[in-house]
DSSP file (Angstrom, degrees, kcal/mol; ACC not computed):
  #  RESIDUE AA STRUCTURE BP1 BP2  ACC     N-H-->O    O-->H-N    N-H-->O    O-->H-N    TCO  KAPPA ALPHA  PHI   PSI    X-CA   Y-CA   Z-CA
    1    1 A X              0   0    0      0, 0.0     2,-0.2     0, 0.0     0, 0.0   0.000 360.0 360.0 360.0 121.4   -6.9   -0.9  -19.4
    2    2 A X        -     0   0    0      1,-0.1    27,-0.2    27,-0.1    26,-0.1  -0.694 360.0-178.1 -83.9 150.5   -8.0   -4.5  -18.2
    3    3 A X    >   +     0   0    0     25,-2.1     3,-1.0    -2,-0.2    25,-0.1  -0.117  18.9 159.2-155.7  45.1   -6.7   -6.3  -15.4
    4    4 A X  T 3  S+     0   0    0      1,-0.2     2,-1.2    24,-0.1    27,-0.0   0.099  74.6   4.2  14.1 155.4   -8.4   -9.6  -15.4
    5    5 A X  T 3  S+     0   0    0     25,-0.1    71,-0.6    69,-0.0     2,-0.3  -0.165 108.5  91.5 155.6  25.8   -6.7  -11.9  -13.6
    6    6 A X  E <   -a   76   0A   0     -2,-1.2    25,-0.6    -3,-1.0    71,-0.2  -0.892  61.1-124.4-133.5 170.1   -3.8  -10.0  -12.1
    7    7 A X  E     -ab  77  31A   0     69,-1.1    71,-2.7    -2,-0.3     2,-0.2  -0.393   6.5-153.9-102.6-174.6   -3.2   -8.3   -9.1
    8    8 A X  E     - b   0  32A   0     23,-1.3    25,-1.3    70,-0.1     2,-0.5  -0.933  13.9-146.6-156.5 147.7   -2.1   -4.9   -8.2
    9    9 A X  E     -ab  80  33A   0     70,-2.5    72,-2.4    -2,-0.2     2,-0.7  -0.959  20.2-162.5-143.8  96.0   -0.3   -4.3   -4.8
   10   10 A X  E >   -ab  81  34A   0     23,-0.6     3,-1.2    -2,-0.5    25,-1.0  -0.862   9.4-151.7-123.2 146.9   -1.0   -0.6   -2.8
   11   11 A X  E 3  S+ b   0  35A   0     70,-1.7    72,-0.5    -2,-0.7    73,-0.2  -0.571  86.7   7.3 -86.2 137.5    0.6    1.2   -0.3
   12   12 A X  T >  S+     0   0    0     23,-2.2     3,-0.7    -2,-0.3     6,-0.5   0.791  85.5 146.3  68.6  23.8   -1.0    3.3    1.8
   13   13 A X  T <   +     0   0    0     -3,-1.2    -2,-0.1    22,-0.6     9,-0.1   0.351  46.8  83.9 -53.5 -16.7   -4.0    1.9    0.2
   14   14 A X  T 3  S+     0   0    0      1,-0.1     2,-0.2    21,-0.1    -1,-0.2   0.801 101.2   6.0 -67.7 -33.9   -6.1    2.1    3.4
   15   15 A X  S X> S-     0   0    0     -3,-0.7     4,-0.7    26,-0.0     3,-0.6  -0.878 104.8  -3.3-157.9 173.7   -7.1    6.0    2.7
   16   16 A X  T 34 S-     0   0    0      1,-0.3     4,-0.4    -2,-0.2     5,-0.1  -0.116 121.4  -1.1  24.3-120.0   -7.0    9.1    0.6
   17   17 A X  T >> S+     0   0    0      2,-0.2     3,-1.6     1,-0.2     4,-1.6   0.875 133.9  55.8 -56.4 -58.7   -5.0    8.7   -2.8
   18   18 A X  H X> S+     0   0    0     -3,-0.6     3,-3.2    -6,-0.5     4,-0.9   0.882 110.4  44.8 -63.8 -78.2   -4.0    5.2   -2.1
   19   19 A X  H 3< S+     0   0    0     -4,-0.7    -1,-0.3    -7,-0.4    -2,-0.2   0.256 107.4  57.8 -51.2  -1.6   -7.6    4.2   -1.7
   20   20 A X  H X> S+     0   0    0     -3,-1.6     4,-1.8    -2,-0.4     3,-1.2   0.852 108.0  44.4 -58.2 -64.1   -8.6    5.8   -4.4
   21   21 A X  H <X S+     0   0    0     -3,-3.2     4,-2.7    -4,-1.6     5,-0.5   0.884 107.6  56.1 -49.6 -58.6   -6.3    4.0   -6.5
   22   22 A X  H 3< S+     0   0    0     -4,-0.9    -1,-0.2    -5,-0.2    10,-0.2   0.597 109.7  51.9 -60.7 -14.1   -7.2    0.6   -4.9
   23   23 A X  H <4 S+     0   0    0     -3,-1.2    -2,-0.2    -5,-0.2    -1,-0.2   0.962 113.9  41.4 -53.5 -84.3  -11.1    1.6   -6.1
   24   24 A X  H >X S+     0   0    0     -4,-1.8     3,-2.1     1,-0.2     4,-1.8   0.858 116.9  45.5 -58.0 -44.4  -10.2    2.3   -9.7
   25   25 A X  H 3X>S+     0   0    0     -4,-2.7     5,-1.4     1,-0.3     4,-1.0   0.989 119.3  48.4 -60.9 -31.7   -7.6   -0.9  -10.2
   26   26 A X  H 345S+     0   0    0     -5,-0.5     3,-0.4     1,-0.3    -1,-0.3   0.800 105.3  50.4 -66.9 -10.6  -10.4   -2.8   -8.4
   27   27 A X  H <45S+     0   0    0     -3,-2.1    -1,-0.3    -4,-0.2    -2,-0.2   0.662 110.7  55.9-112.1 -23.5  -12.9   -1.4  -10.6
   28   28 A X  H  <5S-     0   0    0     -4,-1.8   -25,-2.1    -3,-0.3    -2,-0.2   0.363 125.5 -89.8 -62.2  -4.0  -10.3   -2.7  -13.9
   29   29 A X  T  <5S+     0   0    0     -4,-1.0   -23,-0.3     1,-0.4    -3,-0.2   0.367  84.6 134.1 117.5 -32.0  -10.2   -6.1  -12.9
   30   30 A X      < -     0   0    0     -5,-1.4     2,-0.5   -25,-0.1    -1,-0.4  -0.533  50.7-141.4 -85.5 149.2   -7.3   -6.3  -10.6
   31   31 A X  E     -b    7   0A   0    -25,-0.6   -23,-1.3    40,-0.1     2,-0.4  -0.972  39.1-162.5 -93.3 118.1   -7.5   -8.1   -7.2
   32   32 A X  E     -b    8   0A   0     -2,-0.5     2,-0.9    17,-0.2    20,-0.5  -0.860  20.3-128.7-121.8 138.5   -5.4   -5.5   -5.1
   33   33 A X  E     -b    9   0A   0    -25,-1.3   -23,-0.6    -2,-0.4    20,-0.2  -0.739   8.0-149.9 -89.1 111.7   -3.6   -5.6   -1.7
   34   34 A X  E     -b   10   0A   0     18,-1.4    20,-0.5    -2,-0.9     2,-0.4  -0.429  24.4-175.6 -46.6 146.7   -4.5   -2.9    0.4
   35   35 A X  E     +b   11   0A   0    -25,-1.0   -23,-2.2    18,-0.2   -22,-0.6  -0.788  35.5 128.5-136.6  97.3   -0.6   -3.0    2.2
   36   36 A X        -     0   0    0     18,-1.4    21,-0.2    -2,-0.4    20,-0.1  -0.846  64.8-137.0-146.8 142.2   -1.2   -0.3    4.8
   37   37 A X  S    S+     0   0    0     19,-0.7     2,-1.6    -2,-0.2    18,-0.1   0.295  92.6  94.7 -11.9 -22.8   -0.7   -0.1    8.9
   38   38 A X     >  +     0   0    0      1,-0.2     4,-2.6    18,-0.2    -1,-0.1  -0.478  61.7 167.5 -73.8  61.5   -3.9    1.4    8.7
   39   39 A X  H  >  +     0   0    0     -2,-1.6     4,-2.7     1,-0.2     5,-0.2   0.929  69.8  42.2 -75.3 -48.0   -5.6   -2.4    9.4
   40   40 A X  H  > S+     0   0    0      2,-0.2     4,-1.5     1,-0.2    -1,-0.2   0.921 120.2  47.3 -69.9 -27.0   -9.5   -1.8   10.3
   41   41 A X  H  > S+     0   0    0      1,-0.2     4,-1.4     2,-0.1    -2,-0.2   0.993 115.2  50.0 -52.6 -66.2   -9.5    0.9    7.3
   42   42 A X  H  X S+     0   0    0     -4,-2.6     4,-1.2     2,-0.2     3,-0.4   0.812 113.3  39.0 -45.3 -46.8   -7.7   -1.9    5.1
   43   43 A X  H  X S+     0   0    0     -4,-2.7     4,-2.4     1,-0.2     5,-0.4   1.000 110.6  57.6 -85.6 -60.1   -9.9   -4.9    5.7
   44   44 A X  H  X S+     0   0    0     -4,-1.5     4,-0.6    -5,-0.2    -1,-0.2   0.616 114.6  40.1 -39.1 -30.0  -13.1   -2.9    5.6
   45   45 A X  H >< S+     0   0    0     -4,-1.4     3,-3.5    -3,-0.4     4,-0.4   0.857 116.3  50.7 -87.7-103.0  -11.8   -1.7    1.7
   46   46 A X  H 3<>S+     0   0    0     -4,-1.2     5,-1.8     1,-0.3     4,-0.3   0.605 116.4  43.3 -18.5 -42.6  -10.5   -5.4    0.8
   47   47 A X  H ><5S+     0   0    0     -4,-2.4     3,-0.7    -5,-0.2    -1,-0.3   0.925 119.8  36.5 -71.4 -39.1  -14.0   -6.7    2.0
   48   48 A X  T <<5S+     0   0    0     -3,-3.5     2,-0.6    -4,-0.6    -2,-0.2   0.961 127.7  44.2 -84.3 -58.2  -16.4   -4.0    0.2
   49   49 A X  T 3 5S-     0   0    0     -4,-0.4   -17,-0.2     1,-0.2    -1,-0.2   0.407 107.1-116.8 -59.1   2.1  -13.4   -4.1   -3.2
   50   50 A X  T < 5S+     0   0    0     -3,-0.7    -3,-0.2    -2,-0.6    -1,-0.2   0.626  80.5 104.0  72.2  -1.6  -12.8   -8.2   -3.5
   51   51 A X      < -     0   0    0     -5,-1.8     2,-0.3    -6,-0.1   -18,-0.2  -0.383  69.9 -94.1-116.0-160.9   -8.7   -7.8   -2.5
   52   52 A X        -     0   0    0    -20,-0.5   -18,-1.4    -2,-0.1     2,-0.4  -0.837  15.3-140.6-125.3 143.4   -6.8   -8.4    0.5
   53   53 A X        +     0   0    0     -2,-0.3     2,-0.5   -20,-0.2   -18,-0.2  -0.748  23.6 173.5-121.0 126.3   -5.6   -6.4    3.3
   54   54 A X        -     0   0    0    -20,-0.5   -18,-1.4    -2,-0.4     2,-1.0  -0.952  36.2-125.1-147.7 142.1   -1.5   -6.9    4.9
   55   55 A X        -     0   0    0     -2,-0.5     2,-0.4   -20,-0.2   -18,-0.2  -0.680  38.6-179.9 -86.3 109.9   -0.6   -4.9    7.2
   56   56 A X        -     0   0    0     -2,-1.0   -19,-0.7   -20,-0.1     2,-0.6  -0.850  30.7-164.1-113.7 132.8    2.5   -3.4    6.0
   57   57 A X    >   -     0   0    0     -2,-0.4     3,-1.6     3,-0.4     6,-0.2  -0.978  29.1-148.8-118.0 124.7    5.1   -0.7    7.6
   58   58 A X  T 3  S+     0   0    0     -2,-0.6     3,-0.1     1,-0.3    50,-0.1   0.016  89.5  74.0 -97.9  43.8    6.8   -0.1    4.1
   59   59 A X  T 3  S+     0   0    0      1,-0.2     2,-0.6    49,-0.0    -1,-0.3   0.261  81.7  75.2-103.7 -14.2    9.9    0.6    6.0
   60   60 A X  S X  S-     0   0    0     -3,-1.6     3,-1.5     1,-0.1    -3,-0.4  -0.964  76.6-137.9-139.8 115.4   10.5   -3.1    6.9
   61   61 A X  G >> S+     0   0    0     -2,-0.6     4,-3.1     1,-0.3     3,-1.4   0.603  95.5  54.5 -42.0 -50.9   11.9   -5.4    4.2
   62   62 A X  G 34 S+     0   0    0      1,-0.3    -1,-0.3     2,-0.2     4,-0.3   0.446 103.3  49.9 -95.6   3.2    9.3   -8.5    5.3
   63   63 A X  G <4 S+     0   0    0     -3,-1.5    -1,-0.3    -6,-0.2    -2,-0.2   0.172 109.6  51.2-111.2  48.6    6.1   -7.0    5.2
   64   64 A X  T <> S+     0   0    0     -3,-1.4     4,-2.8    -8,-0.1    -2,-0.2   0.436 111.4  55.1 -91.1 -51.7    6.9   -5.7    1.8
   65   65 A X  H  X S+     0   0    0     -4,-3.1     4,-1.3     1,-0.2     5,-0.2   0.715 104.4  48.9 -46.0 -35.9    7.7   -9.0    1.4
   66   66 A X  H  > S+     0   0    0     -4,-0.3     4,-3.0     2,-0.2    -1,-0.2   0.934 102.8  55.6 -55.1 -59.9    4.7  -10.2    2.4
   67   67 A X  H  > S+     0   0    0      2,-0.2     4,-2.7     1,-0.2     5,-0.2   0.942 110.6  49.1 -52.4 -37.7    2.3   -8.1    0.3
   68   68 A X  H  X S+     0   0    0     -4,-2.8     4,-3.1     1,-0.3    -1,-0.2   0.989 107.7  51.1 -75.6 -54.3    4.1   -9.3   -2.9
   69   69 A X  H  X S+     0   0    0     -4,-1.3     4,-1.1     2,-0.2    -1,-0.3   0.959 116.4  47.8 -44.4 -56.5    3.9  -13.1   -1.7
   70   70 A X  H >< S+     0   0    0     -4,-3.0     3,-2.7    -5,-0.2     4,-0.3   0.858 119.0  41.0 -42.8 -85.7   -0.4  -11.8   -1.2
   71   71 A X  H >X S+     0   0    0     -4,-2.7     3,-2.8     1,-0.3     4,-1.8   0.754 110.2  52.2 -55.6 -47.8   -0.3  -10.4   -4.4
   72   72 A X  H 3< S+     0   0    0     -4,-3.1    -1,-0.3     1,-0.3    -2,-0.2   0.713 103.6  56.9 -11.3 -60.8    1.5  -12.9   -5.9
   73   73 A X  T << S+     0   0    0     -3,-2.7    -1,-0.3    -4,-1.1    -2,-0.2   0.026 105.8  59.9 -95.8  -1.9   -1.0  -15.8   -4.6
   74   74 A X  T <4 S-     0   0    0     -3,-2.8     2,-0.3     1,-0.7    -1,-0.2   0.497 125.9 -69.9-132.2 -18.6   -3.8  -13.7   -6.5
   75   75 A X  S  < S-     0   0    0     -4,-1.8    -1,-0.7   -69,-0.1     2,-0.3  -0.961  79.8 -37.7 158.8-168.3   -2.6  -13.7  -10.1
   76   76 A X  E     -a    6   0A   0    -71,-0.6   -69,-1.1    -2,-0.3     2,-0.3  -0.605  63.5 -99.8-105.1 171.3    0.5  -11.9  -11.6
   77   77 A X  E     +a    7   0A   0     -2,-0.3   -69,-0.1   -71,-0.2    -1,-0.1  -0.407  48.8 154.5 -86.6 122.5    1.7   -8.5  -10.6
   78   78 A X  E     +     0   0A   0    -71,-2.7     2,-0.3     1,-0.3    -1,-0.2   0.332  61.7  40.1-121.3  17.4    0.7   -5.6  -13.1
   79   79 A X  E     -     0   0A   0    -72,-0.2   -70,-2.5     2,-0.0     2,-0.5  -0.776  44.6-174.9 173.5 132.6    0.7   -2.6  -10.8
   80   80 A X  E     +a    9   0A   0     -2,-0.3     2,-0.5   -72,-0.2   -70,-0.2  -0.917  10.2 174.0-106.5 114.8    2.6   -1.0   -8.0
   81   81 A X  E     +a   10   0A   0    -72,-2.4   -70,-1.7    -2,-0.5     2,-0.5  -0.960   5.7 180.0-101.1 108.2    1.0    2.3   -6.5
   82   82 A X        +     0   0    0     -2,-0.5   -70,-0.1   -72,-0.2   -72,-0.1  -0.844  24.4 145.6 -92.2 145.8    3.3    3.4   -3.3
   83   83 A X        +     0   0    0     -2,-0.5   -65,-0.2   -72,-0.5     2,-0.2   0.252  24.1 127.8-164.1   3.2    1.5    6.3   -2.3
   84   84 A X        +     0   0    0    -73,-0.2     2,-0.3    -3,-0.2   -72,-0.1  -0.385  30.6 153.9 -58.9 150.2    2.2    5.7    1.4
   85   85 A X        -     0   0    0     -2,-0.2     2,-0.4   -73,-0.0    17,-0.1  -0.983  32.9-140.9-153.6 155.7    3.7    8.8    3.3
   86   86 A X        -     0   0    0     -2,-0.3     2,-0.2    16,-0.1    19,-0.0  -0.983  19.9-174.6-108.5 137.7    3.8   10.2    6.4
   87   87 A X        +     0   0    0     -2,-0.4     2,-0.2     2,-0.0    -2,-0.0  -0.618  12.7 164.3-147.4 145.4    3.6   13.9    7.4
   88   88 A X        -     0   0    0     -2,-0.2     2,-1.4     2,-0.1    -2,-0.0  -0.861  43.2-115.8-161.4 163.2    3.9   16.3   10.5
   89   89 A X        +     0   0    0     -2,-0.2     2,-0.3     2,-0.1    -2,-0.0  -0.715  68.1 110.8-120.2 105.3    4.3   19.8   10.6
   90   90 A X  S    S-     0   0    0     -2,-1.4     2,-0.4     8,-0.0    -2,-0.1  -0.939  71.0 -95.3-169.2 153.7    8.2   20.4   12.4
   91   91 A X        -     0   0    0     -2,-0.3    -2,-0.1     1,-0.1     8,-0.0  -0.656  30.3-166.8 -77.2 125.0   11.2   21.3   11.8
   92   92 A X    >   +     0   0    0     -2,-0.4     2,-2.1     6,-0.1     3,-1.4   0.432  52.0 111.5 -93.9 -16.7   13.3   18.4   11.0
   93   93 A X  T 3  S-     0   0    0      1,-0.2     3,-0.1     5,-0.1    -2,-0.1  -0.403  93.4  -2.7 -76.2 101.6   16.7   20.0   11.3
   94   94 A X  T 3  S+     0   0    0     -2,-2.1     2,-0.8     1,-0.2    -1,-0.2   0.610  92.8 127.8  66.1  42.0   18.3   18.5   14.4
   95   95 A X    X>  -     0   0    0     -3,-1.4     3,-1.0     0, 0.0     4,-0.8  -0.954  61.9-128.0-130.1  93.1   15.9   16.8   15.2
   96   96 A X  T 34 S-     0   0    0     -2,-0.8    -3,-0.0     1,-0.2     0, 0.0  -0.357  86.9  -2.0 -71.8 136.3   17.2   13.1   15.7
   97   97 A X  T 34 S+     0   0    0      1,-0.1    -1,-0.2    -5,-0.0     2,-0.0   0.655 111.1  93.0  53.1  35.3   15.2   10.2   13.8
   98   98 A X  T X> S+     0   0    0     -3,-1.0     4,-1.4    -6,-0.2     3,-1.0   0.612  91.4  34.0 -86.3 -86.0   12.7   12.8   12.3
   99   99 A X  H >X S+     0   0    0     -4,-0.8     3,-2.4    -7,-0.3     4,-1.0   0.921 119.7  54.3 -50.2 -56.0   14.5   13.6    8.9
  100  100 A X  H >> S+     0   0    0      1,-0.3     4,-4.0     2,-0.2     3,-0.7   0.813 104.4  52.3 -59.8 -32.9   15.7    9.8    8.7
  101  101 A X  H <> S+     0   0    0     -3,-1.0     4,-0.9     1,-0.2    -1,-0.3   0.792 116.4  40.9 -52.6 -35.4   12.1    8.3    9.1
  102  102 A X  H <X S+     0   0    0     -3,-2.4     4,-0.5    -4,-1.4    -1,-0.2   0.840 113.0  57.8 -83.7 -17.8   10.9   10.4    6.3
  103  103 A X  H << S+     0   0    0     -4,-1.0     4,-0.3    -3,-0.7    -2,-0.2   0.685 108.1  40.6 -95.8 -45.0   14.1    9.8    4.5
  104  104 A X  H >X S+     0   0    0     -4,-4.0     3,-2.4    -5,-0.4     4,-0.6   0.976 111.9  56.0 -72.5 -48.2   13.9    5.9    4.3
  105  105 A X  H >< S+     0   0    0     -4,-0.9     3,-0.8    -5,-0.3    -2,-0.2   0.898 106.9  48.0 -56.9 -30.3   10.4    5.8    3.5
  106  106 A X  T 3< S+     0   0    0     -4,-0.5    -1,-0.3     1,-0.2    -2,-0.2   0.429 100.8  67.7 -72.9   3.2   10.9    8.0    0.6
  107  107 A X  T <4        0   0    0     -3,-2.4    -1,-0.2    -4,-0.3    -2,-0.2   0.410 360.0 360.0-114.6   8.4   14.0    5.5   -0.5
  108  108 A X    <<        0   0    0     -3,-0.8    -1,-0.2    -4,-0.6    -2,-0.1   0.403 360.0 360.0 -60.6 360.0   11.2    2.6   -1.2
């Protein structure tokens, strides 16, 4: 698959699986935005890959918004990775604003 002249937009792009991803589309062609919270990992990857780093909490509606406006600005959009997550190891039952934090980030 080529991707010439389009972008590609990942989350949690900064490290592991995401940055992996953000390698191979960069290595197809795509100029991809790293969108991660993770910011000195993310611009160090944008810089050595050719794409663009926003710092994005993919919990909040305007930096989602953002990245796509980045990606946008770089060609058109041919690929979505979300492969942010966040993880801890506790029991979330009764545990106010544990379950729901994991539960909105899984509803992007």
């Amino acid at each position: 698959m080529e991707l010439n002249g389009s972008s590609a937009i990942v989350t949690g792009g900064a490290s592991g699986i995401g940055e992996a991803c953000v390698r191979l589309l960069a290595k197809r062609g795509a100029k991809v935005v790293i969108a991660d919270i993770q910011e000195e990992k993310g611009q160090a990857l944008a810089k050595e890959v050719g794409g663009a780093y926003c710092k994005v909490d993919v919990t909040n509606t305007q930096d989602i918004i953002n990245a796509t406006e980045m990606a946008k600005s770089m060609g058109p959009i041919r690929a979505l990775v979300n492969s942010a997550g966040i993880g801890w190891a506790q029991r979330t039952v009764g545990k106010d604003g544990t379950y729901e934090s994991a539960a909105n980030l899984d509803a992007f």
